[in-house]
RONU-633245 format. One line per 3 residues: number of its first residue (from 1); their letters; for each residue z, y, x of C-alpha. Coordinates in pm, whole numbers. Layout:
N
NUM) a) Z Y X ~ ... .
This chain:
330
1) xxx) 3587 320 -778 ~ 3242 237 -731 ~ 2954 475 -812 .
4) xxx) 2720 286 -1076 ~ 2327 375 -1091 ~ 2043 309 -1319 .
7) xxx) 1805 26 -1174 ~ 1530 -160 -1332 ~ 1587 -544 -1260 .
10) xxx) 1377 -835 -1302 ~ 1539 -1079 -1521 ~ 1342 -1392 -1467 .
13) xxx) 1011 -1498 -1335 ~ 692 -1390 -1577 ~ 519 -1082 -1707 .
16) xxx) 592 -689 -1722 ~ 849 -791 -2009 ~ 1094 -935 -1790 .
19) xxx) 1144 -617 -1643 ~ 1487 -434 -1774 ~ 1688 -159 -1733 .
22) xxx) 2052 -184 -1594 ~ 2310 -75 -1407 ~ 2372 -154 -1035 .
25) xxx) 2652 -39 -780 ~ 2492 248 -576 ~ 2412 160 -197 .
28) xxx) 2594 241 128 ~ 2382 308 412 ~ 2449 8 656 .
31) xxx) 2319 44 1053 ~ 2055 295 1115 ~ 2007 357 721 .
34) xxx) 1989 646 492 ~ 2034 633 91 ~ 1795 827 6 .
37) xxx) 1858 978 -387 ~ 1507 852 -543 ~ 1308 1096 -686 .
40) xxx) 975 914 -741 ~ 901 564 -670 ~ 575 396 -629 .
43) xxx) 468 74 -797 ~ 266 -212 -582 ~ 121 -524 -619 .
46) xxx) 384 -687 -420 ~ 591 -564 -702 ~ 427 -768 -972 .
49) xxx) 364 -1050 -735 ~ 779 -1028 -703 ~ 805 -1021 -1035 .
52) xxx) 622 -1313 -1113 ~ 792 -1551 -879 ~ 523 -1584 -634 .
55) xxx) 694 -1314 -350 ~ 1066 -1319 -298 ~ 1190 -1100 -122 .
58) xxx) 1365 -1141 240 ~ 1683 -1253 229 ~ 1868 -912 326 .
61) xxx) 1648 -689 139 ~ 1780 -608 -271 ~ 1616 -795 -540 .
64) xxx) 1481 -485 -697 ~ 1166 -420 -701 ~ 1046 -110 -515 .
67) xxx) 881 -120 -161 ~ 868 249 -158 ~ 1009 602 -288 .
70) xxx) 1049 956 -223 ~ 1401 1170 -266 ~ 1669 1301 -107 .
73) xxx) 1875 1187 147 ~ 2264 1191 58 ~ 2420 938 302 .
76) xxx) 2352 844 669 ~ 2536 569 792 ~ 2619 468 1163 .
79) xxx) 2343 473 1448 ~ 2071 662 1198 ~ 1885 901 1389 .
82) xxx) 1637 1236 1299 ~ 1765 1278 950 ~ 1997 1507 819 .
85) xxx) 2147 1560 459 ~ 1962 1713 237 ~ 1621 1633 426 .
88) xxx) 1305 1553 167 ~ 1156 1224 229 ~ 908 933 157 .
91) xxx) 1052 649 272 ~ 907 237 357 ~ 1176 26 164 .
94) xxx) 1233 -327 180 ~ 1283 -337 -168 ~ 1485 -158 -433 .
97) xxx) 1312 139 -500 ~ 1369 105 -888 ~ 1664 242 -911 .
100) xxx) 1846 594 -898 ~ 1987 534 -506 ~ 1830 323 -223 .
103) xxx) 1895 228 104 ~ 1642 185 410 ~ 1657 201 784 .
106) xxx) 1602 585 835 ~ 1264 488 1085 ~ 1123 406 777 .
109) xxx) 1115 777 637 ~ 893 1029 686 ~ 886 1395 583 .
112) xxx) 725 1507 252 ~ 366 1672 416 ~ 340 1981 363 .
115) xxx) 149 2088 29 ~ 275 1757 -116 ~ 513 1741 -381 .
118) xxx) 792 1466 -430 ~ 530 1279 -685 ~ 262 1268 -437 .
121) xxx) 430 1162 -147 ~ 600 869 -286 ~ 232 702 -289 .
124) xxx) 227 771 49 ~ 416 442 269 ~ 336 137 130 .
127) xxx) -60 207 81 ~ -68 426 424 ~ 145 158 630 .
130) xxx) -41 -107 543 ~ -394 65 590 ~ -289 197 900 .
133) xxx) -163 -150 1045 ~ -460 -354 902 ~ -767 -140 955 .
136) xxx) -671 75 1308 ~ -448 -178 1437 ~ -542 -506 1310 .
139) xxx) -850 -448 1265 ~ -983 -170 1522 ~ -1154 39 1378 .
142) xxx) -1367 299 1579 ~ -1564 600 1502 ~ -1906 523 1385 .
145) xxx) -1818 139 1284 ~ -1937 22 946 ~ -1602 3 768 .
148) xxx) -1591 -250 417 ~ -1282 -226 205 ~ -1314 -426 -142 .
151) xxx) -1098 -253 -424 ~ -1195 39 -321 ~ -1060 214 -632 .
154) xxx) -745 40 -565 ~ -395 241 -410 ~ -536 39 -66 .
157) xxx) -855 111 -132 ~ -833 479 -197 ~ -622 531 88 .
160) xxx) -868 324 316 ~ -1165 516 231 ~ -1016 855 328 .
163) xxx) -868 712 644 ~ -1193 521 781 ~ -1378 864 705 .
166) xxx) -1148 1128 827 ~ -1141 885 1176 ~ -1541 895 1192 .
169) xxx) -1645 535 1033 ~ -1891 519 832 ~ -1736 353 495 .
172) xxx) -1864 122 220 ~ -1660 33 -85 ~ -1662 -235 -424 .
175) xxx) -1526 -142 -718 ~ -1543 -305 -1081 ~ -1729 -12 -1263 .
178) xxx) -1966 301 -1231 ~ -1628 541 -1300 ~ -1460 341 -1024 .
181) xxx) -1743 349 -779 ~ -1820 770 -850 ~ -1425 771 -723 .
184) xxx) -1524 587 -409 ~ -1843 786 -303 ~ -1580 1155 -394 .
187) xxx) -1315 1037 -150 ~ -1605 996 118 ~ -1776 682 115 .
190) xxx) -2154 618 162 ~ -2223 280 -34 ~ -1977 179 -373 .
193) xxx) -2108 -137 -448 ~ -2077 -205 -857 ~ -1963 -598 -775 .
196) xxx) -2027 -668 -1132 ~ -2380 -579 -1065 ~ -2426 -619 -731 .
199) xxx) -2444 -885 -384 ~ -2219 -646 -133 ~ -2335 -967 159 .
202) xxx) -2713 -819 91 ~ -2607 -433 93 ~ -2428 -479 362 .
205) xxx) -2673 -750 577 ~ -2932 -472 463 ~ -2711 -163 680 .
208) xxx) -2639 -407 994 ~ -2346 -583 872 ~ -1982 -422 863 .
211) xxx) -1817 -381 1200 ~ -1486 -459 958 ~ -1369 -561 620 .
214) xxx) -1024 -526 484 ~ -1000 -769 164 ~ -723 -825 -75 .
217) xxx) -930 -1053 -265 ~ -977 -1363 -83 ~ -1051 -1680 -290 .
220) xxx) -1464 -1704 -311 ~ -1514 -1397 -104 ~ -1344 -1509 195 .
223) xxx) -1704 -1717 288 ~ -1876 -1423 109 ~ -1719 -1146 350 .
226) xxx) -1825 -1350 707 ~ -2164 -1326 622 ~ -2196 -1005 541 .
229) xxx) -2014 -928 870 ~ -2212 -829 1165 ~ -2204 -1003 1495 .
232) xxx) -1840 -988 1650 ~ -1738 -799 1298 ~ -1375 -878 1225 .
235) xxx) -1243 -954 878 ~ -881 -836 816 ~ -705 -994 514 .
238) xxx) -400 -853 317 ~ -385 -1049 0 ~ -551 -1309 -208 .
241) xxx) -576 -1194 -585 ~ -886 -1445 -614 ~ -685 -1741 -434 .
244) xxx) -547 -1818 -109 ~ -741 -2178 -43 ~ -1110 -2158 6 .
247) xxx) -1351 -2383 181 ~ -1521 -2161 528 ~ -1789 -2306 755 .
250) xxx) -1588 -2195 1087 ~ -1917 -2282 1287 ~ -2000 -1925 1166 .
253) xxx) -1708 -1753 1365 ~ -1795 -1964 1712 ~ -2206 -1868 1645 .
256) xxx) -2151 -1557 1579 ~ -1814 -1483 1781 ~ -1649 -1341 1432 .
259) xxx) -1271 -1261 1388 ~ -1072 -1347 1117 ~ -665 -1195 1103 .
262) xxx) -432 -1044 825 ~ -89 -967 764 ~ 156 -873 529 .
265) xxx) 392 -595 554 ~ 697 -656 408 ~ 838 -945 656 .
268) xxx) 764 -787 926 ~ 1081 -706 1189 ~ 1256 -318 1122 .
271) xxx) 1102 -230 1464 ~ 709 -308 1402 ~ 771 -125 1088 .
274) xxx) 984 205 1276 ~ 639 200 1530 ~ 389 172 1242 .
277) xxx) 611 488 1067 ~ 553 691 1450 ~ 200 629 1457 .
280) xxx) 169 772 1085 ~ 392 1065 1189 ~ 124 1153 1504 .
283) xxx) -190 1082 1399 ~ -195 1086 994 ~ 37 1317 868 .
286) xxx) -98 1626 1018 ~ -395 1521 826 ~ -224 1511 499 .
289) xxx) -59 1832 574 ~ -432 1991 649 ~ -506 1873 303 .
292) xxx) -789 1656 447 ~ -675 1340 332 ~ -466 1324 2 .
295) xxx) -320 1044 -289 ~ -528 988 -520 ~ -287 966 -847 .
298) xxx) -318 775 -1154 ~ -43 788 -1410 ~ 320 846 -1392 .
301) xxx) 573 634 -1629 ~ 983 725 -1641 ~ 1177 423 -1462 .
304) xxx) 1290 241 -1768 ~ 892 245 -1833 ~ 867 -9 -1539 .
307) xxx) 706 -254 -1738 ~ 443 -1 -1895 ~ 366 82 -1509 .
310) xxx) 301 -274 -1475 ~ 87 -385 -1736 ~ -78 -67 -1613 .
313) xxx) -116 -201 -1289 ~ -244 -544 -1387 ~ -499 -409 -1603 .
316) xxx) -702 -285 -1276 ~ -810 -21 -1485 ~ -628 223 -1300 .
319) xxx) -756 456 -982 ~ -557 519 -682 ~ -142 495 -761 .
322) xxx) 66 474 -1041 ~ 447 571 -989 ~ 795 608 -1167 .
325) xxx) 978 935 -1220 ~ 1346 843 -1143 ~ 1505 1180 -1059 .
328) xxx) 1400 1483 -1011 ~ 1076 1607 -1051 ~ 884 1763 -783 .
């Protein structure tokens, strides 16, 4: 007889409403995958972007939301390596984390750091994947760089901040109010830019220029962001909650020898994702263990409060990540 869990499910394309409770058969690990039992799962952007019919997801992952969650694991199936039963985890999913059990290639886990609990660590792979990718590998970031991340209140943003920092850049951030900008400069940046209030192209013309700039913006600040980018600066795009069309003068990249690249993380391969989860392991997660980088937490909802979470989310008055409690707490 199969084992039945408790999912949230998106029942049609539109707001936080459509999301639902129900009941799902639980997952078997397939090749090189753990079910992890889900403890805590983190809610994204992607997620709402999923939910609103504008991001389906691949056509092997689950149609759950949840791109990532922290638990036990309780099944390993064939060719999964470095885990055992029982082992703690926060885990890169490629979707389904809404839901009691989940399944995801066991490269994609990571220990829970230690002085992290369950709740905190299940913030921890979609935000730190992404930055990780996008800023140091993307984007190249080196010590001493001038380092611009917009939403810097943001899960992202948050995350970015403490990274650029702890690695030795020097690290400006927008943010939509003076509470979300006092987060920014506490986490370790020099500048938070009030965009409401301010021109971040002058601020930042006015320091040199930034070296980088990870947006998730894009729409009107795409033009915005290569001029306030110094000469051979490189602008590293990961979403476009302002619009993905925009009109750019690309004489300005030849001129000034600029760089323009971005990604998203969710299509990419199992393997670029397993090598994105080793460099976390080596050079980021004895910083979270040190304590000198942390998630910065917002609120926590139950799972059938998915759609609370959401309207949460999409009020961008939140600071750093909002999750679900699923299982046990921790």
């Amino acid at each position: 007889m199969t084992q039945m869990m408790r999912a949230i499910e998106i029942t049609e394309a539109g707001g936080p409403e459509v999301l639902k409770p129900t009941r799902r058969p639980r997952p078997e690990p397939g090749h090189g995958q753990v079910v992890i039992k889900v403890a805590w799962a983190g809610v994204n952007r992607p997620d709402a972007l999923q939910r609103a019919g504008l991001y389906a997801p691949p056509p092997t992952a689950s149609d759950l939301p949840g791109l990532e969650a922290s638990g036990e694991v309780v099944a390993i199936g064939p060719g999964a390596q470095g885990l055992a039963l029982g082992d703690l985890v926060c885990a890169l999913l490629p979707g389904g984390g809404y839901a009691e059990y989940v399944a995801t290639p066991a490269a994609h886990c990571l220990p829970v750091p230690d002085g992290l609990g369950l709740r905190e660590a299940a913030c921890l792979p979609e935000t730190f994947f992404t930055v990780w990718s996008n800023v140091f590998g993307r984007g190249g970031l080196k010590a001493g760089e001038r380092f611009l991340v917009h939403g810097g209140s943001s899960g992202i943003g948050t995350t970015a901040i403490q990274l650029a920092k702890a690695f030795g850049a020097r690290v400006f951030a927008t943010a939509g109010s003076a509470e979300k900008c006092a987060a920014c400069l506490d986490l370790g940046a020099e500048r938070a830019i009030n965009y409401r209030e301010e021109d971040f192209v002058g601020i930042l013309k006015e320091a040199g220029g930034a070296d980088l700039i990870l947006d998730m913006v894009g729409g009107d600040y795409i033009p915005r962001n290569l001029k306030a980018l110094s000469e051979e600066g490189r602008l590293v795009q990961i979403a476009f909650l302002g619009g993905a069309k925009v009109e750019v003068n690309f004489a300005m990249l030849m001129t000034r020898r600029l760089t323009m690249t971005g990604s998203t993380l969710r299509p990419q391969s199992d393997l670029a994702k397993a090598r994105i989860a080793q460099d976390l392991r080596e050079a980021v997660w004895p910083l979270l263990s040190a304590g000198s980088v942390a998630p910065v937490m917002d609120q926590t909802f139950d799972l059938d409060e998915a759609a609370k979470a959401h309207a949460r989310m999409e009020s961008s008055n939140h600071i750093g990540k909002i999750v679900l409690k699923v299982g046990q707490t921790g």
